[in-house]
N, C-alpha and C positions, 0 to 999 in steps of 0.2 A: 934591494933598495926599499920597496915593503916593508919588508921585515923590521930595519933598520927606522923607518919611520912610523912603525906602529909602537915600537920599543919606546922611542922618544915623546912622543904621546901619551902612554900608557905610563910614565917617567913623568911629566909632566902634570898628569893627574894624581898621582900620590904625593908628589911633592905639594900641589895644591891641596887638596886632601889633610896633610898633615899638619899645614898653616893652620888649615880649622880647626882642628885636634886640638892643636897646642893651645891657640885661642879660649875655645872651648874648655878646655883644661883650668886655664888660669880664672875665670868662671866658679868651673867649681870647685875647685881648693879656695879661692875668697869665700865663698858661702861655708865650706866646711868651717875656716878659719875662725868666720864669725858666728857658728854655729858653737863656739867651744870658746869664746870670747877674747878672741886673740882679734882684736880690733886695728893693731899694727899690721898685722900681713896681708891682714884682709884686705887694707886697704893698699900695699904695696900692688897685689894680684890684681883686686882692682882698677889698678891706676895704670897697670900692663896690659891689662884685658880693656879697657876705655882706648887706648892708644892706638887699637886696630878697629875698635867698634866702640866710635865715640856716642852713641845718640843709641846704646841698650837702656830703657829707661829702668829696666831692674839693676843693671852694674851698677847707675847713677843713685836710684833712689838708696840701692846698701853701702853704696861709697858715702853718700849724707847721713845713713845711720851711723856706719864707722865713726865719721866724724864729730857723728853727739857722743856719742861713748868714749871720744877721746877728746874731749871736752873742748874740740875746736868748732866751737858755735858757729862763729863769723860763714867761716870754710863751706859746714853745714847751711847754713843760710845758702851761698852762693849756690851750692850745687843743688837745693830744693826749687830755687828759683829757679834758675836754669829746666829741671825738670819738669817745674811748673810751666814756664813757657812753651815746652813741647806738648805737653799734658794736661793739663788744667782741669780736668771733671772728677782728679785722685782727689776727695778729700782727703784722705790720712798723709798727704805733700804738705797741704797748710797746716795741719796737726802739725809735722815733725817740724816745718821752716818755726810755728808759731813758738814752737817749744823751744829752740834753737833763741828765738829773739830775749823769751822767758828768761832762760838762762844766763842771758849778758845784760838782763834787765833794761831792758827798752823795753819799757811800757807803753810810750807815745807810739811806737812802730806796731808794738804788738795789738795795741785798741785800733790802729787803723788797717791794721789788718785783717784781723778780722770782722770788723765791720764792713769791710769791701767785700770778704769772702763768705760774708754769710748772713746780710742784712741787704 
């Protein structure tokens, strides 16, 4: 009866175990992805890899790079914000949100923005 319960245990930790693997995994194949400029997958892997570990603020801040590189500003905006509200001491967050605003030309958003963030 031991035996049989130390089995299911030890069964039980690999199986946990390999959730984080896989996790993990989808991690670093986004960063490869986006390492070689494949900004589509990168952002599928990370949007896999958010789904178990919503609040990594590195999946987030390369999920908002993906997102300027794929010219979806708005998107980007959202998820710097969001990073920003967990984070807020990253300068290079309001760099990438400002450059995001830049890009869809909102000038009135981007002067008060940074003027909040750095005046």
């Amino acid at each position: 009866m031991k035996l049989i319960l130390v089995f299911i245990i030890s069964f039980l930790g690999i199986f946990a175990y390999s959730k984080n693997t896989i996790s993990d995994n989808e991690y670093l194949l986004a960063s490869e992805c986006y390492n070689k400029s494949m900004f589509d997958s990168s952002s599928i892997y990370l949007e896999l890899y958010l789904k178990k570990n919503d609040t990594s603020l590195s999946a987030l801040k390369l999920l908002g790079l993906c997102n300027y590189n794929l010219t979806n500003y708005q998107k980007g905006i959202d998820i710097f914000t969001k990073v920003i509200s967990i984070r807020s001491d990253d300068a290079s967050l309001f760099n990438y949100r400002g450059s995001c605003y830049l890009k869809l030309l909102k000038y009135n958003d981007l002067r008060f923005l940074f003027s909040k963030s750095f005046f």
